[in-house]
C-alpha positions as CSV (number, residue, x, y, z in Angstrom):
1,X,107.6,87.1,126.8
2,X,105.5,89.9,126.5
3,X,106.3,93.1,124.8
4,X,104.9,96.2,123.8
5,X,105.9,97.5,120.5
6,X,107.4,101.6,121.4
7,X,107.6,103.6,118.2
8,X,109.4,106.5,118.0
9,X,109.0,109.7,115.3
10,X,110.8,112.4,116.6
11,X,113.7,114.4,115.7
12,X,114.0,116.7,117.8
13,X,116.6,114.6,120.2
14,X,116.6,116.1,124.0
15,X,114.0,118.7,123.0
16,X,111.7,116.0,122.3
17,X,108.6,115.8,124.0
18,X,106.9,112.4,122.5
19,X,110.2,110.6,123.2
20,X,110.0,110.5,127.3
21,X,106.3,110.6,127.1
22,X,106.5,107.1,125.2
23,X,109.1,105.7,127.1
24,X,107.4,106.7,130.5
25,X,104.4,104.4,129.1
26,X,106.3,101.7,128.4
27,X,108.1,101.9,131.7
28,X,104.9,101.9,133.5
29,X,103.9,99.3,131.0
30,X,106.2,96.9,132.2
31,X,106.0,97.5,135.5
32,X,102.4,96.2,135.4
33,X,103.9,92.7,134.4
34,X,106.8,90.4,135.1
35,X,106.9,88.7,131.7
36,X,106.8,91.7,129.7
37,X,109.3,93.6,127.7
38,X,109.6,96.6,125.1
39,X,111.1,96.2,121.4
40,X,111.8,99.5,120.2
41,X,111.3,100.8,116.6
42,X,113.0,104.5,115.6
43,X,111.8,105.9,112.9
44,X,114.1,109.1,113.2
45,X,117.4,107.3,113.6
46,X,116.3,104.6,111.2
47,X,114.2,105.6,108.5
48,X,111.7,103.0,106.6
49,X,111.8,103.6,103.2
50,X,109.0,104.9,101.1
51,X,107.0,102.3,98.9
52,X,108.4,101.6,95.9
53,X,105.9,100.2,93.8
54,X,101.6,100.4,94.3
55,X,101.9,96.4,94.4
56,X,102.7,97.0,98.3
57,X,100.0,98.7,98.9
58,X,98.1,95.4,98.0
59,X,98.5,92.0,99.1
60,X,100.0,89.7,96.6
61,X,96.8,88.1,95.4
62,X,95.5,91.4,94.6
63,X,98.1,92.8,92.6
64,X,98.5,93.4,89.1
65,X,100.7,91.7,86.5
66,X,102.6,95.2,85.9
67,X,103.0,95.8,89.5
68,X,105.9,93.5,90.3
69,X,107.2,93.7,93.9
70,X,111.3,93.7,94.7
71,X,111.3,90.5,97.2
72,X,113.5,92.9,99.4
73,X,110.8,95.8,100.0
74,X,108.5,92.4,100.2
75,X,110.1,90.9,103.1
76,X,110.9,94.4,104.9
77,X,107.2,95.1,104.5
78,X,106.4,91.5,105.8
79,X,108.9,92.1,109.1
80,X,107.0,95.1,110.0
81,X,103.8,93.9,109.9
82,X,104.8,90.6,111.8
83,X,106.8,93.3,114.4
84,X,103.3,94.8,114.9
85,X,101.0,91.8,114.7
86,X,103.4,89.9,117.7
87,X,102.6,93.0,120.2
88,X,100.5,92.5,122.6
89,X,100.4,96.6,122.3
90,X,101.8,99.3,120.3
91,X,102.4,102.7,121.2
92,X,103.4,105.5,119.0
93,X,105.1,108.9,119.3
94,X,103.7,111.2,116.6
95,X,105.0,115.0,116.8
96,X,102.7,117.4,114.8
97,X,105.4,118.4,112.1
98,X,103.4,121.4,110.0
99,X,100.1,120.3,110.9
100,X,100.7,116.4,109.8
101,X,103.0,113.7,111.0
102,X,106.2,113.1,109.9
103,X,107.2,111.7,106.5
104,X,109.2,108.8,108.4
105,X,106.2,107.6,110.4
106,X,104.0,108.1,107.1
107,X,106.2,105.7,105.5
108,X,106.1,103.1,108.4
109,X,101.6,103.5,108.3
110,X,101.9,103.0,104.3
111,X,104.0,99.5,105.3
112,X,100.8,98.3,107.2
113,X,98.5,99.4,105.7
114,X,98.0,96.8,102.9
115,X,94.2,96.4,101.0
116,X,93.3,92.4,101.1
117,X,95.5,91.8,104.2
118,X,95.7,94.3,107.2
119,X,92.6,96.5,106.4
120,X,89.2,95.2,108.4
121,X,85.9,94.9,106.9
122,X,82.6,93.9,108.9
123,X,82.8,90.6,107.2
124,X,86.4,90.0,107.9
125,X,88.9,91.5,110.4
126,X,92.0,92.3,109.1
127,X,95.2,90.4,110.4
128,X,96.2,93.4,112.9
129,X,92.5,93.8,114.0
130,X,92.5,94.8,117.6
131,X,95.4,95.7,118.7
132,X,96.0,98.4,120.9
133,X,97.5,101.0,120.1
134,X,98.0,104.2,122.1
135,X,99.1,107.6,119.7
136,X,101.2,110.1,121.8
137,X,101.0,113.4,119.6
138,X,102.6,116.7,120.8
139,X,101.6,120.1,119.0
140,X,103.0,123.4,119.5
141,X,99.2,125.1,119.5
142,X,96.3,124.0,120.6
143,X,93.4,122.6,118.3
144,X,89.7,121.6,118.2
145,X,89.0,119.9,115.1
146,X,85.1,119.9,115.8
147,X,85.1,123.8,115.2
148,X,86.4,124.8,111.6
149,X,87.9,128.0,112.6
150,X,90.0,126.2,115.1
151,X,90.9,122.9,113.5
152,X,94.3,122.2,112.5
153,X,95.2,118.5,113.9
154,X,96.0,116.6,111.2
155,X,97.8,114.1,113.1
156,X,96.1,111.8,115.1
157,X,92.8,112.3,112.8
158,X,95.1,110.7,109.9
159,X,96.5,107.9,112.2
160,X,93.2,106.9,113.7
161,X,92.0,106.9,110.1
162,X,94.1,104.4,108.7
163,X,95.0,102.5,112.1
164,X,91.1,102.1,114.0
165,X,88.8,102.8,110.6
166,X,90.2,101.1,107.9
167,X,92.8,98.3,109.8
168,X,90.9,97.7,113.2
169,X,92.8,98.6,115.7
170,X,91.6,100.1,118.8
171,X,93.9,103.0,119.1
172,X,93.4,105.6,121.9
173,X,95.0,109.1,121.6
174,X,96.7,111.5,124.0
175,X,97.4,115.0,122.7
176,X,100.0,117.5,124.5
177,X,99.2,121.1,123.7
178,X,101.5,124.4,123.5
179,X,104.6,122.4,123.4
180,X,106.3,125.5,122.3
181,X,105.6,127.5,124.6
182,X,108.9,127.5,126.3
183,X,110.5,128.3,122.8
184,X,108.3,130.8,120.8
185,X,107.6,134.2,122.9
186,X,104.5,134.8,121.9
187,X,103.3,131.7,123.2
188,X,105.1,132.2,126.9
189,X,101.5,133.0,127.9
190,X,100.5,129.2,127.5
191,X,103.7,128.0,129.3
192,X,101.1,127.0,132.2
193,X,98.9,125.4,130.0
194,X,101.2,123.4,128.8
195,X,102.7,122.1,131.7
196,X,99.1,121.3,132.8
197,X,99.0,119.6,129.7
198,X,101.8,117.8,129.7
199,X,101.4,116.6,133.5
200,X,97.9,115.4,132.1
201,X,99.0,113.4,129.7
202,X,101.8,111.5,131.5
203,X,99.1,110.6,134.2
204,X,96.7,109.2,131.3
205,X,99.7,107.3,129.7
206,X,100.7,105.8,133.2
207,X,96.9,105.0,133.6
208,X,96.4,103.4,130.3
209,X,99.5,101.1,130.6
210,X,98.3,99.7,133.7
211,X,94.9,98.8,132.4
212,X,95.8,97.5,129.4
């Protein structure tokens, strides 16, 4: 089989927004395909620890004699790179939580991200090089990080940072705006907007999972 790795971020339970937008991709995902299937990962009900120790953020022949490495955090950090590198795709629910992503899914990006082993250099690809991964990041405003006096997304600029730039993956984002615009009055004049916006980005999801 198949599957599509579907990671989850939110915490905001039926209020969520990333959380049907993800699974609507992976639905449509499957449906493109009889042998495939979804392992889920959720961040919010269960939390990856923070790194303990620099030593993970290198692989082992890189490390320093000081930075010794519990064999537990080892092998956790060794299943969630092997859950990633076994996916033919990943996709990722990452809410804007005050302007960044949350801590959780922070945590799970510092797990793979490891110098001397997942990160990609022109010379050599690193072992996740590649893989697709499509970034599903609700945000209560609305923001255009090419103009300074409207820039605020530090979201998906962070992910596509660490996950395209520095590991190789080809990740392809899909922003909702004004996601609060049913809860916060003085946005109510977006509430259009955002359904717009929402209806946009559930059509590029469904489109992406068919052609990948």
């Amino acid at each position: 089989m198949t599957y599509l790795l579907a990671v989850d971020s939110s915490i905001t339970g039926p209020d969520s927004v990333s959380r049907p937008l993800v699974a609507e991709f992976a639905d449509a995902w499957c449906a493109a395909g009889s042998d495939r299937s979804v392992l889920s990962r959720d961040l919010a009900a269960n939390p990856v620890p923070h790194l303990t120790t620099a030593g993970l953020h290198y692989a082992e022949a890189m490390r320093r004699p000081h930075e010794s490495v519990d064999p537990a955090a080892a092998e956790l950090q060794r299943q969630l790179i092997d859950e990633v590198a076994g996916a033919a795709a990943v996709v990722i629910g990452a809410p804007m939580y005050n302007w960044s992503i949350p801590s959780t899914l922070k945590a799970w990006l510092d797990h793979l991200h490891v110098l001397g082993a997942t990160t990609s250099s022109d010379e050599e690809p690193g072992s996740l090089a590649g893989i697709p991964v499509i970034v599903v990041s609700p945000r209560g405003l609305a923001y255009d990080n090419s103009d300074p006096e409207q820039a605020g997304d530090y979201t998906v600029p962070a992910i596509e940072k660490i996950l395209a730039e520095s590991m190789g993956m080809a990740v392809t984002s899909v922003a909702v705006d004004f996601t609060l615009a049913d809860r916060l009055p003085p946005l109510a004049e977006h509430s259009a907007t955002a359904a717009a916006s929402k209806a946009e980005a559930l059509e590029r999801l469904r489109e992406l999972a068919r052609t990948l």
